[in-house]
C-alpha positions in Angstrom: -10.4 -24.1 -18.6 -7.5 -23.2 -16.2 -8.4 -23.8 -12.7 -6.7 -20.5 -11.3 -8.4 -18.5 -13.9 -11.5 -20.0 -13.2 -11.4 -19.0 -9.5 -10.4 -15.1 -9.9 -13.1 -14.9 -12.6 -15.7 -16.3 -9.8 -14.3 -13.5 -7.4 -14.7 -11.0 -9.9 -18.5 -11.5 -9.6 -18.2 -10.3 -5.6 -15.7 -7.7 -7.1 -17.9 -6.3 -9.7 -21.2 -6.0 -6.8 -18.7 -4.5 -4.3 -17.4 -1.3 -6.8 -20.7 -0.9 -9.2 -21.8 2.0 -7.4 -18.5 4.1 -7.2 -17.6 2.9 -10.5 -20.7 4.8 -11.9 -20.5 8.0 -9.4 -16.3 8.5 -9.9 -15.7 7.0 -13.2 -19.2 7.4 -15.1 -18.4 3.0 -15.8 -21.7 1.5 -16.1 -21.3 -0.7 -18.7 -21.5 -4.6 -17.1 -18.5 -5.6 -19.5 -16.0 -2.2 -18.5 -16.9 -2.7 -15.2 -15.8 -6.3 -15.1 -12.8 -5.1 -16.9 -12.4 -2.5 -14.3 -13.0 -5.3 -11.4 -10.1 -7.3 -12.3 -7.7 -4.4 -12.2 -9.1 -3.1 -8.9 -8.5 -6.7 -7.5 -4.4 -6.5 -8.9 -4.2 -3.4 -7.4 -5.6 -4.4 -4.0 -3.9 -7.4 -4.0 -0.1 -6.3 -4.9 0.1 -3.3 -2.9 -2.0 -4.8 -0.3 -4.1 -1.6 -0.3 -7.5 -1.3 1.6 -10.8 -1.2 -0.6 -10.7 3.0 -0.9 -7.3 3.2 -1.3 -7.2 0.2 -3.9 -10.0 2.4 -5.4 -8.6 5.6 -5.7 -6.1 4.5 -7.7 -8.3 3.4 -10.7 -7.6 5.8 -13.9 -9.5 4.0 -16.3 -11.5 6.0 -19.1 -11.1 7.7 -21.6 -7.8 9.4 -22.1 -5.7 7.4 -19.8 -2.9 7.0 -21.7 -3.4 3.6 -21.4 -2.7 3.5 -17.7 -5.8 1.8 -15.6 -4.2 2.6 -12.2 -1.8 4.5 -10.8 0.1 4.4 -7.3 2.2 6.7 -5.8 4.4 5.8 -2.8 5.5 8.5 -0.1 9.3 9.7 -1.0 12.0 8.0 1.2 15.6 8.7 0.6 15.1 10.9 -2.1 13.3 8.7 -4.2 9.7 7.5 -4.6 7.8 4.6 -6.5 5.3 5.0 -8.9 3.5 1.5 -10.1 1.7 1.7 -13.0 -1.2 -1.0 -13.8 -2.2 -2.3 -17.6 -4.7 -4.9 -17.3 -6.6 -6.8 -20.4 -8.8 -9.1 -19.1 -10.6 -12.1 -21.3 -13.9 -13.8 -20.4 -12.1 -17.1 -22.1 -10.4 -19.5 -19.6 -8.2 -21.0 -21.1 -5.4 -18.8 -19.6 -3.2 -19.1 -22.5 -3.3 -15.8 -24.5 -0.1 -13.7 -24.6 0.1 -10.3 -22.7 -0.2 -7.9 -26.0 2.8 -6.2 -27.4 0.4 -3.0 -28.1 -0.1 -3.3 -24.4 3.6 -2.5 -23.5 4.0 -0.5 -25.8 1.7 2.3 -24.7 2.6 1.3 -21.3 6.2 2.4 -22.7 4.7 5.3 -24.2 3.0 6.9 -21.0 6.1 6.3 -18.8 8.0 8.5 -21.8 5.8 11.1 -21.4 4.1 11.1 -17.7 8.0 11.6 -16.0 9.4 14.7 -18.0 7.3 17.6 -16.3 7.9 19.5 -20.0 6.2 17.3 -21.8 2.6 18.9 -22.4 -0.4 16.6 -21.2 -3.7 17.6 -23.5 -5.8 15.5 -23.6 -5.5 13.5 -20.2 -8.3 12.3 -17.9 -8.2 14.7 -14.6 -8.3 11.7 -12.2 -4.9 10.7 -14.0 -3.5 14.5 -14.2 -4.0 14.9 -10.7 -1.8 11.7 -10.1 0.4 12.9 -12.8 1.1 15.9 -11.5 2.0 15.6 -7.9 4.6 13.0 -9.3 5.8 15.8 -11.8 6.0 18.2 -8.3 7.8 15.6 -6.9 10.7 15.2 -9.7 10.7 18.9 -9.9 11.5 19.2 -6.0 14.6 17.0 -6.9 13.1 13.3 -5.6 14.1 10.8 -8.4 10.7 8.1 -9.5 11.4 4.4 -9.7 8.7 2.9 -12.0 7.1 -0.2 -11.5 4.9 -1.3 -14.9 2.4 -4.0 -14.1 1.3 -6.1 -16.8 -2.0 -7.9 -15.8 -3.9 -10.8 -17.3 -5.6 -13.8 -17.2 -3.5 -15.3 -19.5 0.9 -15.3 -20.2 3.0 -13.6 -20.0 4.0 -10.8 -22.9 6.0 -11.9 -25.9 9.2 -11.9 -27.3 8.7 -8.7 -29.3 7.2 -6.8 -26.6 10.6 -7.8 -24.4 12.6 -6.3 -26.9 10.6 -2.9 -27.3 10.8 -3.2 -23.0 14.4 -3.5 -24.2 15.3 -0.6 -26.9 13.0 1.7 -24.5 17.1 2.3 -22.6 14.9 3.2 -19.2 17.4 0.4 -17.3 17.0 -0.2 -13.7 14.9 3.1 -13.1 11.9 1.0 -15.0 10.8 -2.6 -13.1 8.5 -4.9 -15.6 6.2 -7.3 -13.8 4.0 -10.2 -14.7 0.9 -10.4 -13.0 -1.9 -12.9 -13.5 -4.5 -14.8 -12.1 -2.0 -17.7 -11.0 0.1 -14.7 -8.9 -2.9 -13.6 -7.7 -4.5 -17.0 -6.4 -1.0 -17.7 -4.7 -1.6 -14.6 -3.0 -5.0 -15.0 -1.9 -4.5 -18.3 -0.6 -1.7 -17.0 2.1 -3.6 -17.7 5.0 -3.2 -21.8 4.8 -0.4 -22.9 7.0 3.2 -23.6 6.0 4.7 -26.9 6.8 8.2 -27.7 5.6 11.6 -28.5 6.8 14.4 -26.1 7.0 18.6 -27.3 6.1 20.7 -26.0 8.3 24.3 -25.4 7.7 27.1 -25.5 10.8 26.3 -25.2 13.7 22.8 -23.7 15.9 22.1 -22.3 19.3 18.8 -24.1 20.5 17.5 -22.6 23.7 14.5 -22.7 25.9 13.2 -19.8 27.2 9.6 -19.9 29.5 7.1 -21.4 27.1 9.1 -20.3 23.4 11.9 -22.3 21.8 14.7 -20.0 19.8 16.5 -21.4 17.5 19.7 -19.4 16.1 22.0 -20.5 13.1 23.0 -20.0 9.2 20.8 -21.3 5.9 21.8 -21.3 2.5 20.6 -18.3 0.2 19.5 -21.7 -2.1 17.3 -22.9 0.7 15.5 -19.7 0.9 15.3 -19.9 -3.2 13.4 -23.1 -2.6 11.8 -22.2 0.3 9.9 -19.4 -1.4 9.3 -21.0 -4.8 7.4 -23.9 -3.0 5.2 -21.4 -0.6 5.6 -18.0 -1.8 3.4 -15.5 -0.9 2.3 -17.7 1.9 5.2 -17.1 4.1 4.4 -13.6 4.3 1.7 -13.4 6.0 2.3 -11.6 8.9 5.0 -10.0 7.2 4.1 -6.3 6.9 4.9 -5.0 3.7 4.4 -6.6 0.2 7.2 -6.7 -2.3 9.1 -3.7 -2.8 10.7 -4.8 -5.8 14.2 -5.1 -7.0 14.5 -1.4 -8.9 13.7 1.5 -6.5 14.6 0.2 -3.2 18.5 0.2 -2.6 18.3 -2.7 0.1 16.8 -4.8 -2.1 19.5 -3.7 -5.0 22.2 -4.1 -2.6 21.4 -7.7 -1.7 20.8 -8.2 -5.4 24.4 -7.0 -6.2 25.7 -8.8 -3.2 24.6 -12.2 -5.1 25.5 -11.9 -8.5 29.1 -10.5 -7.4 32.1 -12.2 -6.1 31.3 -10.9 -2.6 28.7 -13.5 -2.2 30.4 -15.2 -0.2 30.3 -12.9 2.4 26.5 -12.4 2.2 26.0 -13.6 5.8 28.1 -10.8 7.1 26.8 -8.1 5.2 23.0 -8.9 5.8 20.9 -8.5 9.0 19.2 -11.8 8.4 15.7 -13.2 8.5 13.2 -13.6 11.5 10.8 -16.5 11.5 8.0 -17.8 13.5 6.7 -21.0 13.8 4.1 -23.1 16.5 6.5 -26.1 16.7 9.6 -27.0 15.4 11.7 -29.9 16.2 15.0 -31.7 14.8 17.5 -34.9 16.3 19.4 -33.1 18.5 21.9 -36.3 18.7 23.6 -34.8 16.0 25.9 -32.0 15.9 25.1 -29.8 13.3 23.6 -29.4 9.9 20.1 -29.9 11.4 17.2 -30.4 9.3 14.5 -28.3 11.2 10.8 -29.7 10.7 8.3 -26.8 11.2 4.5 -26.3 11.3 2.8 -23.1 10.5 6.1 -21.0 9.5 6.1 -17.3 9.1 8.6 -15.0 7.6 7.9 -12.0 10.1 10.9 -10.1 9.3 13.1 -10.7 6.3 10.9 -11.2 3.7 12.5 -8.4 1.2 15.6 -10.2 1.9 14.0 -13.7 1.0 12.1 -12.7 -2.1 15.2 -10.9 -3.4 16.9 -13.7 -2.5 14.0 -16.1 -4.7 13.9 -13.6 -7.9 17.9 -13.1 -8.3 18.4 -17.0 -7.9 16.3 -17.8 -10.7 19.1 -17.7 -13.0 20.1 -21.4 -12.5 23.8 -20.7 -13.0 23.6 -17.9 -10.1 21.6 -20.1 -8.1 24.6 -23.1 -8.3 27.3 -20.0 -7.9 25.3 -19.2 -4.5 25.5 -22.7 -3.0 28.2 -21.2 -0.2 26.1 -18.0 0.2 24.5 -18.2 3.8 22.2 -15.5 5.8 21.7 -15.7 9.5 18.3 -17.4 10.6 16.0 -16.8 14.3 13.8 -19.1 14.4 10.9 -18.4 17.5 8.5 -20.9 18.6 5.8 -19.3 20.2 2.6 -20.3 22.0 -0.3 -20.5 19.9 -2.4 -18.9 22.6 -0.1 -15.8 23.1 -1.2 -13.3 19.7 0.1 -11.1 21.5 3.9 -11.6 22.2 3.6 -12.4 18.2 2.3 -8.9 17.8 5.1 -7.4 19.6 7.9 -9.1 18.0 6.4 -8.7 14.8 6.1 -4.9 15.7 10.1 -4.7 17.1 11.4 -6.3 14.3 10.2 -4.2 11.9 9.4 -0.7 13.3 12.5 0.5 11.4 10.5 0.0 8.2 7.0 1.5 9.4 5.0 1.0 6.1 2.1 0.1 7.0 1.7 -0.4 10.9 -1.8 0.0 11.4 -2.0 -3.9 11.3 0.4 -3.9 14.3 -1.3 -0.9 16.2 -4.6 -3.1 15.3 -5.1 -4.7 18.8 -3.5 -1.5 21.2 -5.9 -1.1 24.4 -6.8 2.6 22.6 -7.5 1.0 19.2 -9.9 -1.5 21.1 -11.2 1.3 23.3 -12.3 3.3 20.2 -14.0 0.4 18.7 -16.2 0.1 21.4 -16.6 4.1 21.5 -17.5 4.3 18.3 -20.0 1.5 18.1 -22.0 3.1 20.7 -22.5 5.9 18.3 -24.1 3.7 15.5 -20.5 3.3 14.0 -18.2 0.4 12.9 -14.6 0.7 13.5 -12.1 -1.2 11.7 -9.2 -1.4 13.4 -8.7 -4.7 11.8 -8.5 -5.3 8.0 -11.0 -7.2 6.5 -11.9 -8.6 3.2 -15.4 -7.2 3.3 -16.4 -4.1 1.3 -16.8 -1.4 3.4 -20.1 0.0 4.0 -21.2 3.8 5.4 -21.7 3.0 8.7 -17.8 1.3 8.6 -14.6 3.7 9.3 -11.2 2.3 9.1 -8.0 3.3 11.0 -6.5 4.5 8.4 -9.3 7.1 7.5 -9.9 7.9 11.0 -5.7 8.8 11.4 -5.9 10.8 8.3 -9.2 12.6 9.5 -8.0 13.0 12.8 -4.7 14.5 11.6 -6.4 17.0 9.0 -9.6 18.2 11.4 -7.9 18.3 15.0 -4.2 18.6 14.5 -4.5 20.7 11.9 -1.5 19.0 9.6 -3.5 18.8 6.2 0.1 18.0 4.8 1.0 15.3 6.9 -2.3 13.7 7.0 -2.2 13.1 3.1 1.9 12.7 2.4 2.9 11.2 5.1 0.7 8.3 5.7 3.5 5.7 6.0 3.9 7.5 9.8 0.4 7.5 11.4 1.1 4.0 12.7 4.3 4.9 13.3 6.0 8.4 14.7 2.9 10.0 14.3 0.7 7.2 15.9 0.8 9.0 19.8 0.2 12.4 18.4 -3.2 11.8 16.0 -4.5 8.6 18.7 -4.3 10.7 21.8 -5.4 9.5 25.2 -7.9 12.1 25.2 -9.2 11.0 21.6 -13.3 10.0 22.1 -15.2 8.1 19.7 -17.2 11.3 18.8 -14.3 12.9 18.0 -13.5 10.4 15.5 -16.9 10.2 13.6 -17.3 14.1 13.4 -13.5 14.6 11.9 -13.9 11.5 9.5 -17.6 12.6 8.4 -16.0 16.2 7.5 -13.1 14.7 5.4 -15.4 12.3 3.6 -17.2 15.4 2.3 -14.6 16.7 0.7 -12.7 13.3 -0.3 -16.0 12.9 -1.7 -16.1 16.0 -3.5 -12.5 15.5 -4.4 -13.4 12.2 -6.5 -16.7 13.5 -8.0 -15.8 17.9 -8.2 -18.8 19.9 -9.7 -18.2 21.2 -13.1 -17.4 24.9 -11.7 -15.4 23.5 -8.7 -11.9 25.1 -8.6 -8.9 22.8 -9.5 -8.4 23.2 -5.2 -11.0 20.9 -4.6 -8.8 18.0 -6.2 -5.7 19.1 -4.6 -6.8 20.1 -1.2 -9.2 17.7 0.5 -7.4 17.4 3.8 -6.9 21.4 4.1 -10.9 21.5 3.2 -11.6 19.3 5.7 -9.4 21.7 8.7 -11.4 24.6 7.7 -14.7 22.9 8.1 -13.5 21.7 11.6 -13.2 24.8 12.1 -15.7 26.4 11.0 -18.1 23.6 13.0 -16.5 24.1 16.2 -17.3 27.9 15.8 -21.4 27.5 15.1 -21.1 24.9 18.6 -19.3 27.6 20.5 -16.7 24.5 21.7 -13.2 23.8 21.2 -12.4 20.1 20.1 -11.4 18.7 23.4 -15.1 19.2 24.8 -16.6 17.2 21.6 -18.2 14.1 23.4 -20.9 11.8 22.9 -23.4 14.3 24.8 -23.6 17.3 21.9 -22.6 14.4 18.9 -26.2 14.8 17.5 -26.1 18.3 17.7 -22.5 18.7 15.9 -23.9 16.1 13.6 -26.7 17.8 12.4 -25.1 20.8 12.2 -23.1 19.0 9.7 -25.9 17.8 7.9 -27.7 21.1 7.3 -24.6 23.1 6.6 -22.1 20.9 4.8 -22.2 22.6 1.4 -22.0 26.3 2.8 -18.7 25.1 5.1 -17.5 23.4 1.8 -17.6 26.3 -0.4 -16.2 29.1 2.9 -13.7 26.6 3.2 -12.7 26.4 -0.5 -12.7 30.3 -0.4 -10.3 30.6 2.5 -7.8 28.3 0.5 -8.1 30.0 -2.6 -7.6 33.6 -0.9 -4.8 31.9 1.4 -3.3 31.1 -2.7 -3.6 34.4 -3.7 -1.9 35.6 -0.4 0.7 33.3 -1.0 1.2 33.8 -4.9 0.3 37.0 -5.5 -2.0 37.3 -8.9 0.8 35.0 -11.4 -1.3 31.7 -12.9 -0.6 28.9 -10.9 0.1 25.2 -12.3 -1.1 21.8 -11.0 2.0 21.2 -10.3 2.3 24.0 -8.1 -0.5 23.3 -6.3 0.0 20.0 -5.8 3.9 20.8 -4.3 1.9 23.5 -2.5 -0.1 21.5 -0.4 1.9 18.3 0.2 4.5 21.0 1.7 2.0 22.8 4.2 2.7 26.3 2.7 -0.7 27.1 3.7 -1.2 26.5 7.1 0.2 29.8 8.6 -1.9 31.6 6.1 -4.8 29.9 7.3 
């Protein structure tokens, strides 16, 4: 029995209790064996794109006439481009951990990726939880933005073999396509990131050593082979604070750049062309009697900016020849000791360093005197507020940050479209507009508890339910804002914890009959808007992640 195998099989178990209900309402799974099946790709899926429990969900394609695709992610498009990962998972109840990815596997893996990208190709007989996905990529590549594919091959077992590389290899898809390995020894390293790193860092040259109040800096140059070995030994570990996940090599020009950079005879100057790596640490120390080429001890390192850099660095070194080619390749290395005590400063820096890359900022925002505020707002109303991520599955009573911004943002502001494409920016530009000053706890439970009637809906549509409902969840939710504020005879700024039982029980007893006016006024806002021709998914789906609807509504 492998040990690591043995440990993600044992947190299937909590997996499997933790989706059983939405695995039978969304994806009519009941079986115990699919749904442990189904488990272990919802774990990959959380775990590499470092998703929250409904997002991780929400991804799941798995049934019949998936194309052999058991999850799908699509990324917001930046610089004309977007990423799409794709997840494969075969999962054995044997631990031994030493069966082969299999080659038919890739190959349909290969197959959907053929087909899913060329919006000609005809899609009959698709699950609609996939075509939805499939076709607001396809209204994507038809509005010009180009797809970088990431296919994720997970197991409990190796990796695939040498026939399955060389059908990856006649497929001619080059760098547009990424392949990845991922199995339950990737996904143990990851899940063990929260035990402190202790190492020692080289140092090459010379280094500015400074104190300043109660922090240490420490400025100089590292070899891109001491990152290499850096991250081999720790990994995911180092990332902990860092964040974003792994973007990948393919699909993220940085990352290519630095790769190029590396394997070209411009390595050299690799210090000069990057911006370098930002670390944190409680303590470190070194013997100063010397004059350079320190060797830096430190406890409980973090990689807080930089970690693209590093783990680009780690997977392009891993050709042992590049890595000896490399040896006078150096980036430029801040090191910060900071007070254990002070979270906070840690927070901030963490926040400056990378706010030009505002993924996923709601772990930043996470301890803002209005994000603590709410919490406490919100729990006086019977509610949980997560403003915090947390490994436990979330429960009715629980709403997250990242559901209350894109509630807020489709109910009160009124931007549908942002609210659902533009999710990398809550935490970010949008963060002042949706988490107002002004913004009450009741105003957050009333706008999420409309939008998680028609998410709901959206996931689990009634046979005759127009294709809208699968499309349109966020503009659904607006109209029913609306619509609620007109039977209280308020506008939103006087919702307050004095008429939230009577705006909640107005929701109660007329949920379905603001559903279905709400799903009338978008379809007659569509007919406004296209006249009588037949519209496709993939107009629909273009249709509403551009906001072509709001003035008509």
């Amino acid at each position: 029995m492998d040990i690591n195998a043995s440990i993600i099989d044992q947190r299937l178990a909590s997996v499997v209790n933790d989706i059983r209900q939405k695995s039978a309402e969304e994806l009519h799974i009941q079986d115990e064996g699919k749904i442990k099946s189904l488990a272990f790709v919802y774990l990959c899926v959380r775990t590499i794109l470092d998703l929250e429990d409904d997002d991780a969900f929400e991804c799941l394609t798995e049934g019949s006439g998936d194309f052999g695709v058991d999850a799908m992610h699509i990324s917001e498009e930046y610089d004309g481009e977007f990423t799409v990962s794709l997840f494969q998972a075969k999962y054995k109840n044997k631990l031994a951990g030493d069966s082969n990815f299999p080659q038919e596997g890739i190959e349909s893996l290969i197959n959907a990726i053929q087909y899913l990208f060329n919006p000609a190709a005809r899609l009959e007989h698709i699950n609609q939880r996939l075509l939805a996905k499939v076709e607001e990529a396809r209204s994507l590549i038809r509005d010009g933005y180009i797809p970088q594919v990431r296919a994720l091959a997970c197991n409990n077992g190796l990796n695939w073999n040498a026939s399955a590389q060389e059908a990856i290899e006649r497929t001619g898809f080059g760098s547009q396509v990424t392949w990845e390995h991922i199995n339950h020894e990737r996904l143990v390293k990851i899940l063990q990131a929260s035990k402190p790193v202790k190492d020692s860092l080289q140092l090459s040259g010379k280094a500015i050593v400074e104190d300043m109040e109660f922090s240490r800096v420490l400025v100089g140059r590292i070899s891109v082979t001491e990152i290499a070995a850096l991250i081999e030994r720790h990994g995911e570990r180092l990332l902990e604070r860092n964040i974003r996940r792994y973007l990948g090599l393919q699909g993220n020009r940085v990352n290519e750049a630095i790769r190029n950079t590396l394997t070209s005879d411009e390595k050299n100057n690799f210090y000069f062309y990057n911006n370098g790596i930002t670390l944190t640490c409680e303590n470190f120390s070194y013997n100063a009697l010397q004059d350079g080429n320190y060797q830096v001890r430190v406890e409980n390192l973090q990689i807080i900016n930089g970690g693209q850099t590093c783990l680009t660095i780690f997977k392009t070194l891993r050709d042992n020849n590049l890595l000896h080619e490399n040896a006078q390749a150096y980036v430029l290395l801040r090191l910060y000791q900071l007070p254990h005590e002070n979270e906070s400063l840690v927070q901030r820096i963490t926040y400056a360093t990378n706010s030009q890359n505002p993924v996923d900022l709601k772990d930043l925002r996470a301890n803002d005197e209005l994000q603590q505020r709410l919490e406490i707002d919100i729990k006086q109303l019977g509610f949980n507020y997560r403003r915090k991520r947390s490994d436990s599955s979330t429960r009715p009573i629980d709403i997250t940050s990242g559901v209350a911004a894109e509630a807020i943002l489709s109910v009160w502001r009124e931007k549908p479209h942002q609210a659902k494409f533009f999710s990398r920016e809550h935490f970010g530009k949008l963060y002042d507009a949706i988490f107002t000053d002004q913004l009450s706890g009741s105003q957050v439970v009333i706008a999420v508890q409309l939008y998680r009637i028609a998410e709901n809906r959206r996931k689990r549509p009634n046979p005759a339910d127009p294709d809208v409902v699968r499309y349109a969840s966020c503009f659904i939710a607006m109209q029913m804002g609306r619509k609620l504020l007109a039977d209280l005879n308020i506008q939103m700024k006087d919702i307050s914890h004095q008429n939230f039982k009577s705006a909640q029980h107005l929701i109660e007893q007329n949920s379905e009959a603001y559903f279905d006016a709400s799903v009338q006024d978008i379809q007659r806002a569509l007919q406004d808007l296209y006249g009588e021709q037949e519209i496709s998914l993939q107009q629909l789906s273009a249709t509403f992640r551009r906001g072509d609807l709001i003035s008509r509504l």
